[in-house]
N, C-alpha and C positions, 0 to 999 in steps of 0.2 A: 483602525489605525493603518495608515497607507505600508508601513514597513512590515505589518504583521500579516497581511494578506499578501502582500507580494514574498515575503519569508514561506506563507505556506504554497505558493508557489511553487519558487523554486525549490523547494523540500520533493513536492510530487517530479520537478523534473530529475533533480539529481536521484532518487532515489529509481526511477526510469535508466538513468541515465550512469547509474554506481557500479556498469558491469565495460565502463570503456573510457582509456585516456593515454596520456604520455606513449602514442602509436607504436605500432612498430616503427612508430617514428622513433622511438628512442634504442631501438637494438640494432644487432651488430651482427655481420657475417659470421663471426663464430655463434650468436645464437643460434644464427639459422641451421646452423650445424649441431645447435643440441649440445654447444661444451659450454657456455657462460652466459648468465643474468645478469652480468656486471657493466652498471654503465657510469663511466670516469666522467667527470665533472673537474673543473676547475675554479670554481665559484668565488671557495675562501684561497683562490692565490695555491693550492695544492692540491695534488689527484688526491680525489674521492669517490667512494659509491655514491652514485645518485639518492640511492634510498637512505643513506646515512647523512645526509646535507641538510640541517634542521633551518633549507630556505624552499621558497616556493619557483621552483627551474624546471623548467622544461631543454634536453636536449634532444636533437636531430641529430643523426650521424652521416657521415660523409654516406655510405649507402643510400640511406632515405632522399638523401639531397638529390643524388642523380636519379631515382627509383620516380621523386612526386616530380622532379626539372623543376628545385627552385635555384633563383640564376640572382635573384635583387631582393631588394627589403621589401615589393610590394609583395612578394609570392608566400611572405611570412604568416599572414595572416591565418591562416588556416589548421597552424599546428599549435597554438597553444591557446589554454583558457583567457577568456578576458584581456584577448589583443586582439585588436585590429588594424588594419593598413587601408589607408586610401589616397591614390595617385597625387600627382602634381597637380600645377594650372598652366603653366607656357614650358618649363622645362622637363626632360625625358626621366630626370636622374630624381626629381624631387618626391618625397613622399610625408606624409601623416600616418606617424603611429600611434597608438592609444591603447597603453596597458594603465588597467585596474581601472579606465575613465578618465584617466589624464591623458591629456593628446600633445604631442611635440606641438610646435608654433604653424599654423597654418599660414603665417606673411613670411617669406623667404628672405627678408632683410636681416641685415646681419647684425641687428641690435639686440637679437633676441639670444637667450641661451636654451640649449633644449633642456626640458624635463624627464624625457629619456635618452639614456644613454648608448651608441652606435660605435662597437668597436671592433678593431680588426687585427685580430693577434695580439689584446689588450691593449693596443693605440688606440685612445679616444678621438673621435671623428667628429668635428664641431657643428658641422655643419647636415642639417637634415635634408636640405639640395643636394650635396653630394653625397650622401651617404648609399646609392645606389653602384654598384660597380660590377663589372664583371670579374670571376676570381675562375681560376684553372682548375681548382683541388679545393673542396672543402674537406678538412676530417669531421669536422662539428660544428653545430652554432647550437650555443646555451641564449634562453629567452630567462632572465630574471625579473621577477615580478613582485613589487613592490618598492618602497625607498630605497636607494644602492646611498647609503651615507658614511661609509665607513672606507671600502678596499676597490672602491673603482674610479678610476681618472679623475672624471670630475664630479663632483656631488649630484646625483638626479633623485628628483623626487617620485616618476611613474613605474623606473625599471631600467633594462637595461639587455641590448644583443651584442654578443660578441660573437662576431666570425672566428672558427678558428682553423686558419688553411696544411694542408698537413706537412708534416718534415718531410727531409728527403729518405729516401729509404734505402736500405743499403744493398739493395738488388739492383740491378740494371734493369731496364725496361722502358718501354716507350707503350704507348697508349692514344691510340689514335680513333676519332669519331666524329663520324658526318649523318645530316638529318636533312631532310625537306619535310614540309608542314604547309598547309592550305596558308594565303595569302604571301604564297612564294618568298615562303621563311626557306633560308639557305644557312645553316649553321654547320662548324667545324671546331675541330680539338684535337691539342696536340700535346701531349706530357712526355718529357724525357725526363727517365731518371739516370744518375750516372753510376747510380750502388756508391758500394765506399769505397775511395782514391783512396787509401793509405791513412784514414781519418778524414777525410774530405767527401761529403757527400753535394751533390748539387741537384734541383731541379728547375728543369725548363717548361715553361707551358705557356701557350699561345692559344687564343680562339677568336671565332670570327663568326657574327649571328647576322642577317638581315633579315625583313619582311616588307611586304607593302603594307600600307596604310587598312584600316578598319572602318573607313567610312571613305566613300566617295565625295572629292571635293571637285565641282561641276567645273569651276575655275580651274583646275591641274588638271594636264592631262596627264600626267607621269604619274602610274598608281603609286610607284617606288618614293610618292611626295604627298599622297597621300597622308590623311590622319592618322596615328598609330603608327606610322611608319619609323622603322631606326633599322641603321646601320654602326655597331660596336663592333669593335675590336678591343680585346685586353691580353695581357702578355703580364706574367708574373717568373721572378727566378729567385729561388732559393738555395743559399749558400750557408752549409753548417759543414765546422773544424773543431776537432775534438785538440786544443792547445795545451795537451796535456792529458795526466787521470784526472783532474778533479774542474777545470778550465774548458768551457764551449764556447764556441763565435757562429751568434746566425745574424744572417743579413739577409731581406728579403726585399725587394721590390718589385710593386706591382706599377702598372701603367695602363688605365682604360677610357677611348672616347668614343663617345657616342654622337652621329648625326642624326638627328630627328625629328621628326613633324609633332607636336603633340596633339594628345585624343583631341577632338573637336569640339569645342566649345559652344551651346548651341545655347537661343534664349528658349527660358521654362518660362519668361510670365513678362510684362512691362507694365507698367505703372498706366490707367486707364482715364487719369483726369479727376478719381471720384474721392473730393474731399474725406479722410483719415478723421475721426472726430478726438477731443481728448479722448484723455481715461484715466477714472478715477479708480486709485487703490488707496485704501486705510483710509478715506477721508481727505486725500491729496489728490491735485490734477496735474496731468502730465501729458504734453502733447509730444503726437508721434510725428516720426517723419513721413512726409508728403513726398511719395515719387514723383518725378516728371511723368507729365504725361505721353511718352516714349509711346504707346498703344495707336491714340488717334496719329502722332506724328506718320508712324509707321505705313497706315492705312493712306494717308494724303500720298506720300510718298513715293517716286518711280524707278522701279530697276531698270538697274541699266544693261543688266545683261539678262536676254530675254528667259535663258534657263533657268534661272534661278525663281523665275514665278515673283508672284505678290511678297512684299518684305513679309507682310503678317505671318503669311504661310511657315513661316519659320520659326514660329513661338510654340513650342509643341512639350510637352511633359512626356511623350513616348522619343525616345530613338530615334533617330531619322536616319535612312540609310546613307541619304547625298545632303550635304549643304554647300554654299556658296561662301569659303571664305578665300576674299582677293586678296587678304594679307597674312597669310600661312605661310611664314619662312622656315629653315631650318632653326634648331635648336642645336648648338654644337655644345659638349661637354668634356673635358680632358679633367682627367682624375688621377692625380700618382702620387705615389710616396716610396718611399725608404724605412726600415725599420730595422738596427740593430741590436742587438743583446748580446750578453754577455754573462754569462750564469759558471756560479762557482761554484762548486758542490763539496763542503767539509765536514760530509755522513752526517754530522748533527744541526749544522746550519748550512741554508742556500743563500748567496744572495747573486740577487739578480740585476743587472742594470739597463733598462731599456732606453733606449735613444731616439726619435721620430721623426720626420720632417713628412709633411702630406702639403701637396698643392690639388686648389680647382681649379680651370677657368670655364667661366660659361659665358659664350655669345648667342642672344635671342635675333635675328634678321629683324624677324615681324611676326609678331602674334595679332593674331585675327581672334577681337574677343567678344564678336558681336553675331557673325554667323549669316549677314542677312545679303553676301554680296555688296555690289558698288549701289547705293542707295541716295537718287538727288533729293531735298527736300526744300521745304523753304528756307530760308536764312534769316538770324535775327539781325539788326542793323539798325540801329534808331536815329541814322540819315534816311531809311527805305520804307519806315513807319508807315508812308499813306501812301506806297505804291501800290495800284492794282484797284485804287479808288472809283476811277473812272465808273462811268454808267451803272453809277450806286445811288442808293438814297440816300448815302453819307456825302453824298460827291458835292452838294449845297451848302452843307457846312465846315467843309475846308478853311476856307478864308478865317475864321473865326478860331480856328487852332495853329495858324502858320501865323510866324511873328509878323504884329504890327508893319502895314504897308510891302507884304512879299507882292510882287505881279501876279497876277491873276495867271499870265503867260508861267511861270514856273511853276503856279499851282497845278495846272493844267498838266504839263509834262510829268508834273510827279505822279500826280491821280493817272496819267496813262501809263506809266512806268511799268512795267513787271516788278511781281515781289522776285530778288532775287535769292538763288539756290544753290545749294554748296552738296558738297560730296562727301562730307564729315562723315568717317564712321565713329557708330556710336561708342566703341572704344577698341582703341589699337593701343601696341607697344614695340618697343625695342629693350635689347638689355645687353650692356655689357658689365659682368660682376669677376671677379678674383677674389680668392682666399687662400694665404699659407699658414703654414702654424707649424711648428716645434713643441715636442713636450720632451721631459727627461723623466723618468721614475728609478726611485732607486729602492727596491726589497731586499729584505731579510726575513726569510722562514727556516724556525727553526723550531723543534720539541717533536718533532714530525714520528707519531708512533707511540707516543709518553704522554705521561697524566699529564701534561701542559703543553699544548701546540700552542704558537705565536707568530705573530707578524708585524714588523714595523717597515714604514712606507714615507718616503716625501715624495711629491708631484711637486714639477714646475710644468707652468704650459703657456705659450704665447701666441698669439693671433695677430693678420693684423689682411686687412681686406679693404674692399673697395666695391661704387657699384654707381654707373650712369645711365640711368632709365627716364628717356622719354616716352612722355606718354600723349597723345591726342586723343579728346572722345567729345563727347557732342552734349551739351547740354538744355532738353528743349523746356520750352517754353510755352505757358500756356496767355498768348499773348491777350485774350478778351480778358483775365485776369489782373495782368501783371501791369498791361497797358493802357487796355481801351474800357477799362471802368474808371480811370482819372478824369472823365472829362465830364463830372456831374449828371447833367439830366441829358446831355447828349451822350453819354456811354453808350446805354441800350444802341442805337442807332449806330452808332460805331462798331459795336461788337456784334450788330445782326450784318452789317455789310462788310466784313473784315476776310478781306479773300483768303488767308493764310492765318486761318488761328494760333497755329501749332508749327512753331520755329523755333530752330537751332542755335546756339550760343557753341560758335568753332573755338576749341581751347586747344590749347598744346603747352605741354610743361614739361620740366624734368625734373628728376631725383639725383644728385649727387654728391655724394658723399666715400668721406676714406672713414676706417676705424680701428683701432687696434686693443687689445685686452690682454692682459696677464693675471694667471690664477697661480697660487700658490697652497699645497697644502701637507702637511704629517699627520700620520695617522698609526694606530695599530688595533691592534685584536690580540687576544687570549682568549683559548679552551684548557678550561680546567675540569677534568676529571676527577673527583675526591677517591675515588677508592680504587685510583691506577689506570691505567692505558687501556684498559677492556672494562670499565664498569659501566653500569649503564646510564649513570648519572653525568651528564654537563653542564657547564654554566660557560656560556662565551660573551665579550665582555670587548667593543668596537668603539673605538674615539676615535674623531678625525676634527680640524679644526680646516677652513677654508679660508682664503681670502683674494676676494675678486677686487682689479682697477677693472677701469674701461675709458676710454677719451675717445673723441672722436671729433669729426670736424666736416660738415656739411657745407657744400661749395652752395648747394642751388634745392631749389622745392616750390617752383615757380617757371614763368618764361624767361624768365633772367636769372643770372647768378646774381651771386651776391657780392656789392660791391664797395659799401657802404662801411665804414670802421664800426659801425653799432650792431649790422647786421651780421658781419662776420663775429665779433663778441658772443652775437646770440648765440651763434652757429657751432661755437667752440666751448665743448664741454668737455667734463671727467668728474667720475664718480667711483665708488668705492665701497665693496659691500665685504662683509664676511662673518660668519657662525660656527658654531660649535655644531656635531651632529653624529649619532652615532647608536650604537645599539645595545641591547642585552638581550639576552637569548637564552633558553633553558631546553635541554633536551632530555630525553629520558628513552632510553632503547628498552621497551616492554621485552620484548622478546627477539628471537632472530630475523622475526619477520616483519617486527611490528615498532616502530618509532615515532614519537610523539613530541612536537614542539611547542613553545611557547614565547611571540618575539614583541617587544617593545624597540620601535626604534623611530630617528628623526632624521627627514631628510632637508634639502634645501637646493635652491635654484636660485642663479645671482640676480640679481635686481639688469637694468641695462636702460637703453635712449628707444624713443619711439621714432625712429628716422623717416615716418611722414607726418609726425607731428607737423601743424602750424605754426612760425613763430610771428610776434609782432614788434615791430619799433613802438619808441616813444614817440608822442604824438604832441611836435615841438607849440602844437598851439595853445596846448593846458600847461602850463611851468608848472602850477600846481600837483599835477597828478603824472604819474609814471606808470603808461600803459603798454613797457615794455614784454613782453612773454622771449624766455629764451628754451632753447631745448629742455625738457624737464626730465631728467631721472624718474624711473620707476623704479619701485624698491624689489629687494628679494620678496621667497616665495617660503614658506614653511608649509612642512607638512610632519604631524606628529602620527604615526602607522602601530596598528595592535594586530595580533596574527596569532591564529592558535592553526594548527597543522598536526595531518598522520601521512606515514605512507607504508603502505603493507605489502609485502608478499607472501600471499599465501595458495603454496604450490602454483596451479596456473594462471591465477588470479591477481595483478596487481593495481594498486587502488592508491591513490593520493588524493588529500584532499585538505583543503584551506579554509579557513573563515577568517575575514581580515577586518578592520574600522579603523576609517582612516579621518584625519581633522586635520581640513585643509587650507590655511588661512593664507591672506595677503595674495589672494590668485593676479596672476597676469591677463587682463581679459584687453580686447583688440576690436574697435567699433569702428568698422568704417563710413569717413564721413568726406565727400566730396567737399575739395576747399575751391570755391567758385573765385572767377575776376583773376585768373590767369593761372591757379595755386594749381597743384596736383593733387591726383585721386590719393587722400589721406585719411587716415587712421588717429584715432585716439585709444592710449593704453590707461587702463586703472585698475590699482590692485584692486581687486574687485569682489573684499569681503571673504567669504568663510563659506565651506562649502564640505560636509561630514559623508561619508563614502562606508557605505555597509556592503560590503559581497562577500559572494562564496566561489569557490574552484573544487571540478574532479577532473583528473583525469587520470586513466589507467588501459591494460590490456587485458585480454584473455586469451592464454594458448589453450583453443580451442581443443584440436591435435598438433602433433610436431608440425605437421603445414599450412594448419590454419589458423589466422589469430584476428580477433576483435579487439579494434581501439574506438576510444573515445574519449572526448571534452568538451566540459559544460562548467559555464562561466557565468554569471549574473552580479551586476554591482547596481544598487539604489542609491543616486546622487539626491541627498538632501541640501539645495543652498541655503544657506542661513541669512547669506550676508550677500548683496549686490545692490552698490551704490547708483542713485538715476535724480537727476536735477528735473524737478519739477517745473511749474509754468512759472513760477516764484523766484525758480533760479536756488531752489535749497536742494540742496542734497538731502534724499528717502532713501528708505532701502524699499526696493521693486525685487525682492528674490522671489517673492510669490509667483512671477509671471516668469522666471527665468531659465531656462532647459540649457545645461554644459552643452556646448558645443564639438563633434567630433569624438561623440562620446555614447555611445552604442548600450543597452540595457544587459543585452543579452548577447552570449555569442556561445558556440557551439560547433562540433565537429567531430563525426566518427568515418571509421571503415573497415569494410574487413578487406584479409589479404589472404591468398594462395601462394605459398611455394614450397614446390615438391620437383623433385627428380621422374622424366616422364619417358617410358622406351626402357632399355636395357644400357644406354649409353650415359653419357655426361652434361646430357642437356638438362638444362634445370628451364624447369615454368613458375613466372611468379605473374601474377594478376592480380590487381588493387582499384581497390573501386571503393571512391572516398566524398564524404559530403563537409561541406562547412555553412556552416548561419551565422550571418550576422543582422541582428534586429534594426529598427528603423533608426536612422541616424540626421537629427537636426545636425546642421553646420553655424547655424547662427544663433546665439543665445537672448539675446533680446529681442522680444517682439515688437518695440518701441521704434527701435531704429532698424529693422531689419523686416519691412514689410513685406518682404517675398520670402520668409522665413519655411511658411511650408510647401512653397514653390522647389524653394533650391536645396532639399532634404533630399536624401536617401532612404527609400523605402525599403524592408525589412529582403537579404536575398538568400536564397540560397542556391550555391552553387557545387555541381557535381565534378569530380574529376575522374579521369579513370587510366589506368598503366599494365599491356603487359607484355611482358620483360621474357627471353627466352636467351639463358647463357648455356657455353657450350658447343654452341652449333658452330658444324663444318660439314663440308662440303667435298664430298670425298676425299683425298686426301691433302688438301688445301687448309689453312689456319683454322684455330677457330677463333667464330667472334660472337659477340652476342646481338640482338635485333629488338629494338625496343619500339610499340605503339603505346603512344599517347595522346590525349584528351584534355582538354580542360575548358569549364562550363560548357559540356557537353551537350548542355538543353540548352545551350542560346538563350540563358535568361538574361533578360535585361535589366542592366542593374547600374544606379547611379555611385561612379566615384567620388566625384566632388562636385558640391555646388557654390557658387556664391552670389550675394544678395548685396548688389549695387546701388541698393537705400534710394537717396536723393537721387540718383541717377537715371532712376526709371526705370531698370531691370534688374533678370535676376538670369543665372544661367547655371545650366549643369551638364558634366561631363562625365562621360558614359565607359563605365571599364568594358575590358576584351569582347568581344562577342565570343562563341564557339569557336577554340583553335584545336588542331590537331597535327599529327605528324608521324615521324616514324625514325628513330636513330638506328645506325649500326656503328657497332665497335669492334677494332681488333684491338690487342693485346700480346706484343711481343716481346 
């Protein structure tokens, strides 16, 4: 049985693997110091011990954060079990996260709602494109893992990050730090605190990072425009008044944009002409899709810029250090919001009132998403059909395919014609997108300390966005096929003298569309303890009720907008989702070291529009029959999660660990399908059946000695699909799960390190050294093999990547300040390893985009 050998499995690694986890990623300058094992959580809405949280969390403290330089949501991946992060496609800010096997939305349109939830000082973050930002001061980021259905923003079914940036402090101080790092990274930072005004504290923080590009682009001469290249700035100020004993006022706004090149996009594979056969599953046939033949085109085809070499040369599955992309614009991104609160404290109840407003804009110039330079080729045109005839042995039978009585004198000129050639790349883009949003939350925690802790909560949250993306790409054609076998027993002849087999179809289209959503939801929670505020028995006990609108209104999804009263009809939708969802939970604290969960609970994700669906008019020639298609709603997503959990400490040793099963039904799944004859590169969404999730998590530390500590985590989840719908040749809907691998969705992941830090000399200088590994196993991006025939071209193979830190605080310089001097590392062995790939089906390729090479660097900091 496939789950019982992979169970004994991962049994040999965690039990390898049962001496390391939650790193020193999860303590705190006073451990270091040897006074406290306490690490505060805010999970359930109130400070808690981590080890007392009967949920599956991992925390980072603002230390660790500046110690490993995590700075965005991609740098996440590495600190907890069964997460993963993998980059954008055209913008700097975008990322895929995938806890437990659930991955956020990989189409960055705005129809989508994520499955994990991104939040920042408990403002929910809608959007998975901007969810990257720069922040001056983290105190903490909590990684929640599993269903969040009950106490966070919006309902997610994978998990859930919340940044959480630190207050102001009531010292004065300023804090200043500047770095350079290999590919002429320039980074700075600046923190003012102002202590406490009289009850008034404030802080200011400003910073500023660039680098050049990570791949040389033969076309730039400006490394600084290079791939990998960005230039951010972020500025955040924090403002808390104590209005009173019992009354606080914080207001915090951050503000960060980034100019950018994104990683390069390079092709892993093209489509080579060679007819796809069906395939038969259960007794049903099903035919797959047929790439263009992109491969031979490529080969016929002339660069125009001599550097760039042969186009083929460019189809490579290793890394290329240089390619030729002539349409690599900037990526610009602005990112800000506002976030006020207002917290009332009446010793036995808090309540709290959050307020939010977050804006994006993002502008694409030009994304270059072919990689092969300015490329001429032939052109399809079916007025140019028999040009290039001349001095053939088709050149006799002209007359006989040109209508009734053409001159012989025209025939002639066309057979000498050149076929003509166009410049089409195989796919370009632009993008201009917006997004704003407002939420309000209003809590009440109260029982805080007594046999009944509680929480009652409403959420409101509104959205409303927009997004014009033109897109041009090439679609070839294998013309002995499509054309020159219509002509019966003179085919062969035609298609042996056919100067230009392999021609292009130039399209250009756009995407546009506005959308707006409102979510509405109340919820609460109770802990009850039966035998008082210290016993070791609880029962916690989570409702929350959701309900999502959404409307929206698509201008254009074609080379025309839409102009038409029936197409605008199509175009203008609204739909309406909402569930119950929530938890129960059983704790039981064995002893002071040892506590034991057990959690049933239900999460949920709203349904929304696939805004590159295809739609179609009626087709005024059947009265009978109405073959209109308008935008179709997809439905929500359920997910019902079982979780049994410990976590221990004992003495040096601390240990957590999870085994979860999860049933997952009505998934959102995303098939891209090229809508040819003018449409745009489109997608179809289908809830896509049932899909049951077996894993396990550790992770824990060991204080080695007071200076030394080993951490580690190890994750493994078994995605069983049950359920995935696929139209046969018949046009019936099968279920095809047998052949179908989650997408974005990683088997295994893993990560240890150990660290040094100790007091070194007779003085105040502290040494800390960290030397840290993470794995993550091989990662399909495409889940059907049917439609996604570069399926294991545009995957991610299995990587692992080294980091390393070390950190020297203290240091002065005779009698001048002191400061501290930080070297760092990351993928220190230059492994080559794929971010994202994707698989352009009917398109004829497939492509993938390659994370950081080796970077490195060096901060220093004062501290006044």
């Amino acid at each position: 049985m496939k789950i019982s050998r992979n169970a004994s499995r991962l049994l040999l690694g965690t039990s390898l693997l049962a001496m390391g986890a939650t790193p020193v990623l999860a303590q705190d300058s006073e451990q270091e110091e040897g006074a406290s094992n306490v690490i505060v959580v805010t999970a359930n809405k109130r400070e808690q011990d981590l080890q007392k949280t009967p949920i599956a969390i991992t925390a980072v403290t603002g230390e660790t954060v500046e110690l490993l330089g995590i700075s965005e949501t991609t740098d996440l991946a590495a600190i907890a079990p069964n997460v993963s992060v993998n980059g954008g496609t055209t913008n700097a800010t975008a990322a895929v996260v995938t806890i437990r096997g659930i991955p956020t939305s990989a189409d960055e349109a705005l129809g989508f709602d994520s499955p994990i939830g991104i939040y920042l000082d408990g403002v929910y973050l809608a959007r998975s494109a901007a969810a990257s930002f720069a922040i001056a001061d983290i105190e903490r980021i909590e990684v929640l893992r599993g269903p969040q259905g009950t106490l966070f923003g919006r309902n997610t079914t994978g998990g859930a990050i919340n940044y959480i940036t630190s207050r102001p402090s009531d010292d004065a101080s300023l804090k200043v730090r500047m770095g350079y790092g290999n590919y002429d990274q320039i980074n700075g930072r600046a923190i003012l605190n102002s202590g406490d005004l009289g009850g008034v504290r404030m802080t200011l923080g400003v910073m500023f990072d660039q680098r050049d590009g990570v791949v040389d682009n033969l076309l730039e001469p400006r490394d600084s425009r290079d791939p990998g290249s960005n230039k951010t700035f972020g500025a955040r100020w924090a403002f808390e008044a104590d209005l009173g004993d019992k009354l606080m006022l914080t207001n915090v706004f951050d503000y960060t944009t980034i100019d950018a090149v994104p990683h390069a996009a390079q092709l892993s594979a093209v489509g080579d002409g060679v007819f796809r056969p069906n395939v038969t599953l259960n007794g049903n046939t099903f035919s797959q899709v047929q790439p263009a033949p992109v491969g031979p085109y490529l080969a016929g085809a002339t660069a125009l810029e001599p550097q760039c070499g042969a186009p083929s040369n460019s189809v490579s599955l290793s890394r290329l250090d240089s390619i030729c992309l002539q349409d690599a614009g900037l990526s610009n991104d602005k990112v800000y919001g506002n976030m006020t609160r207002l917290e009332l404290d009446l010793d036995t109840v808090t309540i709290r009132s959050t307020t939010a407003f977050r804006w994006w804009d993002n502008t694409i110039q030009s994304g270059d998403l072919d990689g092969v330079g300015t490329i001429q080729g032939a052109l399809f045109n079916t007025s140019t059909l028999f040009n290039g005839f001349a001095g053939t042995a088709a050149e006799g039978f002209l007359p006989f395919v040109f209508p009734a009585g053409t001159p012989q004198g025209i025939i002639d000129f066309v057979a000498n014609s050149p076929v003509p050639t166009t410049t089409q790349p195989l796919f370009k883009i632009s993008n201009d997108r917006e997004q704003e949003q407002f939420s309000q939350e209003l809590e009440i925690v109260g029982g805080s300390g007594t046999a009944f802790e509680w929480v009652l909560g409403g959420f409101y949250f509104e959205e409303s966005g927009s997004e014009v993306n033109p897109q041009t790409f090439a679609f070839v054609l294998d013309t002995n096929q499509t054309v020159f076998s219509q002509f019966g027993p003179l085919s062969p002849v035609f298609q042996a003298a056919n100067p230009a087999r392999y021609r292009a179809v130039a399209q250009s289209s756009t995407l546009g569309y506005s959308i707006d959503s409102q979510s509405y939801a109340i919820y609460g929670q109770g802990t009850l303890r039966p035998g008082g505020p210290d016993a070791p028995l609880a029962i916690t006990l989570g409702l929350r009720y959701s309900w999502d609108e959404k409307s929206v209104v698509r201008t254009q999804n074609g080379a025309t907008p839409f102009t038409s009263a029936e197409d605008i009809a199509l175009n203008t939708q609204s739909a309406s989702f909402s569930e119950p969802t929530g938890h129960i939970t059983i704790d039981y604290q064995v002893n002071p070291d040892l506590n034991v969960y057990a959690m049933a609970s239900r999460g949920y994700r709203s349904g929304g529009f696939n805004l590159r669906q295809s739609t179609r008019s009626d087709n005024p020639a059947t009265t009978n029959i109405n073959e209109a298609v308008g935008l179709i709603p997809f439905n929500e997503e359920k997910i019902d999660a079982f979780e049994v959990g410990a976590k221990s400490q004992f003495g040096p040793v601390r240990l957590n660990a999870a085994v979860f099963y999860n049933v997952y039904k009505d998934l959102q799944s995303t098939v891209p399908i090229p809508i040819q004859g003018g449409g745009s590169f489109g997608t179809q969404v289908v809830n896509a059946g049932k899909i049951n999730y077996l894993g396990v998590e550790l992770e824990g530390t060991i204080e080695v000695t007071d200076a030394l500590r080993i951490d580690g985590a190890f994750g493994y989840v078994d995605k069983s699909v049950k359920d995935f719908p696929g139209a046969d040749v018949t046009g019936t809907v099968q279920n095809i799960a047998s052949i179908v691998t989650p997408g974005n969705s990683p088997d295994y992941t893993a990560n240890a390190g150990i660290t040094y830090s100790d007091y070194i000399g007779s003085g105040d200088t502290r040494l800390t050294a960290r030397f840290g590994w993470s794995y993550t196993s091989e990662t399909p991006f495409f889940p059907n093999p049917l439609s996604a025939p570069f399926q294991q071209q545009t995957a991610a193979e299995a990587r692992s990547l080294f980091n390393a830190q070390l950190r020297l605080d203290g240091v002065s310089i005779g009698n001048g300040p002191e400061f501290s001097v930080q070297f760092w590392g990351k993928n220190i062995f230059d492994e080559e390893y794929v971010s994202r790939g994707i698989d352009y089906g009917q398109l004829g390729f497939g492509q993938i985009i390659f994370g950081d090479p080796a970077t490195y660097g060096v901060n220093v900091e004062f501290t006044f």
